[in-house]
C-alpha positions as MATLAB code, in Angstrom:
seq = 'XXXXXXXXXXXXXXXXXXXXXXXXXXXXXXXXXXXXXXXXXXXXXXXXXXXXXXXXXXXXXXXXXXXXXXXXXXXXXXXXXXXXXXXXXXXXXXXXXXXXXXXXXXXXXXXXXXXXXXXXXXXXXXXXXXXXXXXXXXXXXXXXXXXXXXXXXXXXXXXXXXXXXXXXXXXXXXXXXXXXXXXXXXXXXXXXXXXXXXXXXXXXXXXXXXXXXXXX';
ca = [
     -14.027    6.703    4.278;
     -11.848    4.442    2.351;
      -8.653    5.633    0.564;
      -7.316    4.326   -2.320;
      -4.162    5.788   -5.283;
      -6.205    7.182   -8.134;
      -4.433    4.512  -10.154;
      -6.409    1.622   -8.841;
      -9.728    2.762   -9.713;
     -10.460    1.525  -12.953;
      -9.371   -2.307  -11.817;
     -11.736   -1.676   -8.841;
     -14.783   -0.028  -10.660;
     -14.332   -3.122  -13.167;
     -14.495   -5.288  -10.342;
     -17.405   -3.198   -8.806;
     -15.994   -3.693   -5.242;
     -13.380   -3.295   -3.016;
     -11.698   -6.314   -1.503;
      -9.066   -7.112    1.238;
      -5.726   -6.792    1.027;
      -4.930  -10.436    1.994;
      -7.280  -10.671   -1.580;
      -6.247   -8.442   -3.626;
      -2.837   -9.622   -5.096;
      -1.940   -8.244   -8.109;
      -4.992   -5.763   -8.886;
      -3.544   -2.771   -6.905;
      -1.499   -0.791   -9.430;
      -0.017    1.417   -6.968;
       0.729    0.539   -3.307;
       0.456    3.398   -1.130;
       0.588    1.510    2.196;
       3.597    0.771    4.726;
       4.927   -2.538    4.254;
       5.427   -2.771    8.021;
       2.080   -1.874    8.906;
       0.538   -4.160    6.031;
       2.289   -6.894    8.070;
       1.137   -6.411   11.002;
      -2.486   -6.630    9.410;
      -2.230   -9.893    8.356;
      -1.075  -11.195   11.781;
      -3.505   -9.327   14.019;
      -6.561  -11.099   14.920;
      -9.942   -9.826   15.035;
     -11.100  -11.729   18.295;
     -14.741  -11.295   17.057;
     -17.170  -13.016   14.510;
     -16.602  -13.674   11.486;
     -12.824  -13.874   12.880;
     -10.001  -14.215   10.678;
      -7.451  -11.177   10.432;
      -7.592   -7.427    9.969;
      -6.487   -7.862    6.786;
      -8.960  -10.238    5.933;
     -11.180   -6.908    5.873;
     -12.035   -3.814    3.777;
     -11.307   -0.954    5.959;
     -12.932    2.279    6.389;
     -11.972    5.060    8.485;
     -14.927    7.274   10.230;
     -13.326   10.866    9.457;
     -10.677   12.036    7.247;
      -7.068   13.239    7.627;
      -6.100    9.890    9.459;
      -2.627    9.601   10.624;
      -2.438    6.659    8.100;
      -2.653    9.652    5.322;
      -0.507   11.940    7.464;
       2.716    9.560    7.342;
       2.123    9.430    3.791;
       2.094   13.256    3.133;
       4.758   13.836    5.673;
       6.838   10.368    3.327;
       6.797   12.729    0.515;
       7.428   16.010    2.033;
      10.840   14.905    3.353;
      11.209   12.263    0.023;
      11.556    9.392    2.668;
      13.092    6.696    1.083;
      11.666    3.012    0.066;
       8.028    4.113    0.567;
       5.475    5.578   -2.174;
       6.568    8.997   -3.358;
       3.684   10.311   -4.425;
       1.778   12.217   -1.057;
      -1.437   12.441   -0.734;
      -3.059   14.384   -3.121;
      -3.294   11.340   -5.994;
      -5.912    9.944   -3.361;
      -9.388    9.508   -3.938;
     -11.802    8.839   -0.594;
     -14.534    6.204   -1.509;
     -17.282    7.311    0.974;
     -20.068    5.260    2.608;
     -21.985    5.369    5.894;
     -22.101    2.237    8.699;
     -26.220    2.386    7.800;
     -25.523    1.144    4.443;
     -23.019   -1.366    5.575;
     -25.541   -2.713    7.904;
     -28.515   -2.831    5.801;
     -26.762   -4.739    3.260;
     -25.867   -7.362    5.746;
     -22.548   -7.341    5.330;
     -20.385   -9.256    7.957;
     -18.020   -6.022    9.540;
     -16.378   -5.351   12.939;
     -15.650   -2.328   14.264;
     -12.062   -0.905   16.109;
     -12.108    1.369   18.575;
      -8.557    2.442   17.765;
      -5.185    1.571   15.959;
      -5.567   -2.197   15.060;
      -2.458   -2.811   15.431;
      -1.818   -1.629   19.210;
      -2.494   -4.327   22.046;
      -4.966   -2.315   23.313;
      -7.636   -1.380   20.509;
     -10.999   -3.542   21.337;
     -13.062   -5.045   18.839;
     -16.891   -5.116   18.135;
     -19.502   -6.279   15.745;
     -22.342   -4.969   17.495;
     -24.405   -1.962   16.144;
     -25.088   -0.375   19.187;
     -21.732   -0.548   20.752;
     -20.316    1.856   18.187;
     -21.930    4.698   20.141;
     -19.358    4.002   22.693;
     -16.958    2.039   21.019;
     -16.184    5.471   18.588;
     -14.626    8.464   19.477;
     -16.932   10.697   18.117;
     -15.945   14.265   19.003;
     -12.194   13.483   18.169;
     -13.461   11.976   14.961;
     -14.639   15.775   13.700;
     -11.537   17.718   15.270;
      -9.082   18.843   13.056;
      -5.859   17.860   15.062;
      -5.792   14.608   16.433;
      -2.256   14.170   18.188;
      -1.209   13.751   21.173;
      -1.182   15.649   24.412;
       0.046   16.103   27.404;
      -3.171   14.705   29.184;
      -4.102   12.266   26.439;
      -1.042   10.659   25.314;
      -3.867    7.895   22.893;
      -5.728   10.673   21.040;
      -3.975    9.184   17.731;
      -4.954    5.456   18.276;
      -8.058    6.542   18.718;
      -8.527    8.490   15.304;
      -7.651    5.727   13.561;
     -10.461    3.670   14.537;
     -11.907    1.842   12.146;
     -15.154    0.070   10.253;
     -13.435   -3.374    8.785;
     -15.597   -5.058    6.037;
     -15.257   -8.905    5.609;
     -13.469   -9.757    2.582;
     -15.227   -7.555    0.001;
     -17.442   -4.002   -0.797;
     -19.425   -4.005   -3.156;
     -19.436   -0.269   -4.736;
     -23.341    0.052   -4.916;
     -23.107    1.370   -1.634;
     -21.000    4.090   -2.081;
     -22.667    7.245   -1.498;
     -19.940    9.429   -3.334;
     -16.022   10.372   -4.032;
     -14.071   12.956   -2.776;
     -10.321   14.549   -4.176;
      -8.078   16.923   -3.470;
      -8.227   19.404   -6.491;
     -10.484   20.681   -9.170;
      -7.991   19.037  -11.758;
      -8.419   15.648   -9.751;
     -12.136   15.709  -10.295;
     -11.699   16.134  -13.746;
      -9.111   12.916  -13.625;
     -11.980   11.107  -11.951;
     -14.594   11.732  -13.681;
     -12.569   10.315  -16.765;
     -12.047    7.514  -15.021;
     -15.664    6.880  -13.750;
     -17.031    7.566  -17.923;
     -14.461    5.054  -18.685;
     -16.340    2.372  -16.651;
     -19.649    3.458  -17.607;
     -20.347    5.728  -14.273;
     -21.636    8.949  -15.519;
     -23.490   10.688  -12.419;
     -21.545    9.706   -9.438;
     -21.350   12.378   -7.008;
     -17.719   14.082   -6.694;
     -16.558   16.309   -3.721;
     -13.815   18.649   -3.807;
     -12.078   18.146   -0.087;
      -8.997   20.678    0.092;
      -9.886   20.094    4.290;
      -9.534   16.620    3.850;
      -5.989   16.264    2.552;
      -2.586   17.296    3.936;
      -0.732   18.205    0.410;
       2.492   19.050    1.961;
       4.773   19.620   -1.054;
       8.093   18.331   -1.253;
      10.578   19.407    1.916;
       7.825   21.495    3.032;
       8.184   22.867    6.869;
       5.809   22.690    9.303;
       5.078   26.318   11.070;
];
C-alpha cells in the first residue's frame, strides 16, 4: 500500500508510475511527508542489492493505518505547526501485492521495520519475507507499544521498497476515505483516460481525526 495527497495523482497517472523521492523533484504538488524523516531517507543505506538509499526507492507499506499516516492525522488534529495541514483523509492508497512486484522483475528490497532505526534488517530475497514480515501485527488494528514489546511500532512500518520507479500497470486498485473522495477520484482517473479502475471505500483504513479532536 502506497500513499500519496490526492493532489499528485494526475502528474503521476500522466507519468504512469510512481518514482522515488530522491526522483521526483518538482512533480509532487503537495508534500505530505516529514522533512526530518525525508532526510533521514536519503542518508540511510540499503546494505543489499541493487544498493543505493531508501530513498532511492518507491515504498510500499504491507497494511494500512501506518504510524507514518498516524503522525499525520494526529499533525492536523492538534494544527501542529510547519507540517502539512491537511490529515489524512485527502489520501488515496495505491494498492499492489509483492506477487506482482516480483513477476515483473522489478529490483525491490524488503524492511523488516522502521528504515530509519539502526536496527531494521534488510532483504531482497522472496522467501525471507515469510520471516522477515510481521504478519499477525500487520492485520491488528493497534500497533503501539507495550509493556512487553516496547518495537511493535518499528515493526508495522515495515516496508516493500521499489528501485527507482512503479510502473502503475500493476496496481490492482485504489482505496479513499469517503464516498465524496471516490467521486474526486474517479474524476481524476476519467481525466487521464482510466475509466474502470477499481475504487475501495476504506473508512477502517484512515484515522480522520478532525481538528483538536481528543483521544478517549
Amino acid at each position: 500500500m502506497h500513499f500519496t495527497h490526492i493532489h499528485n495523482l494526475p502528474a503521476i497517472l500522466a507519468a504512469g508510475r510512481l518514482v522515488a523521492d530522491n526522483a521526483v523533484g518538482e512533480r509532487l504538488a503537495t508534500d505530505v511527508g516529514s522533512a526530518a524523516i525525508k532526510a533521514s531517507r536519503r542518508a540511510r543505506q540499503v546494505p543489499c542489492p541493487p544498493g543505493g538509499v531508501v530513498a532511492d526507492f518507491v515504498p510500499f507499506y504491507y497494511a494500512p493505518r501506518s504510524p507514518m499516516m498516524y503522525r499525520i492525522a494526529c499533525d492536523h488534529r492538534d494544527g501542529k505547526p510547519n507540517c502539512y495541514p491537511g490529515g489524512d483523509d485527502p489520501l488515496v492508497y495505491l494498492v499492489s501485492s509483492v506477487d506482482r512486484v516480483h513477476a515483473a522483475r522489478l529490483s525491490w528490497v524488503a524492511s523488516d521495520g522502521n528504515c530509519a532505526a539502526a536496527l531494521t534488517s534488510f532483504s531482497n530475497s522472496l522467501p525471507d519475507l515469510a520471516e522477515l514480515v510481521d504478519w499477525p501485527l500487520m492485520r491488528e488494528g493497534v500497533w503501539k507499544n507495550t509493556p512487553d514489546d516496547q518495537d511493535r511500532m518499528r515493526r508495522r512500518m515495515a516496508e516493500l521498497l521499489v528501485h527507482r520507479e512503479f510502473p502503475l500497470d500493476l496496481i490492482l486498485g485504489y482505496a479513499v476515505r469517503t464516498q465524496a473522495r471516490e467521486e474526486q477520484l474517479r474524476q481524476v482517473l476519467r481525466d487521464a483516460g482510466i475509466i474502470n479502475a477499481y475504487v475501495g471505500v476504506r473508512p477502517d483504513w484512515y484515522y480522520g481525526f478532525g481538528r483538536r479532536e481528543v483521544q478517549g
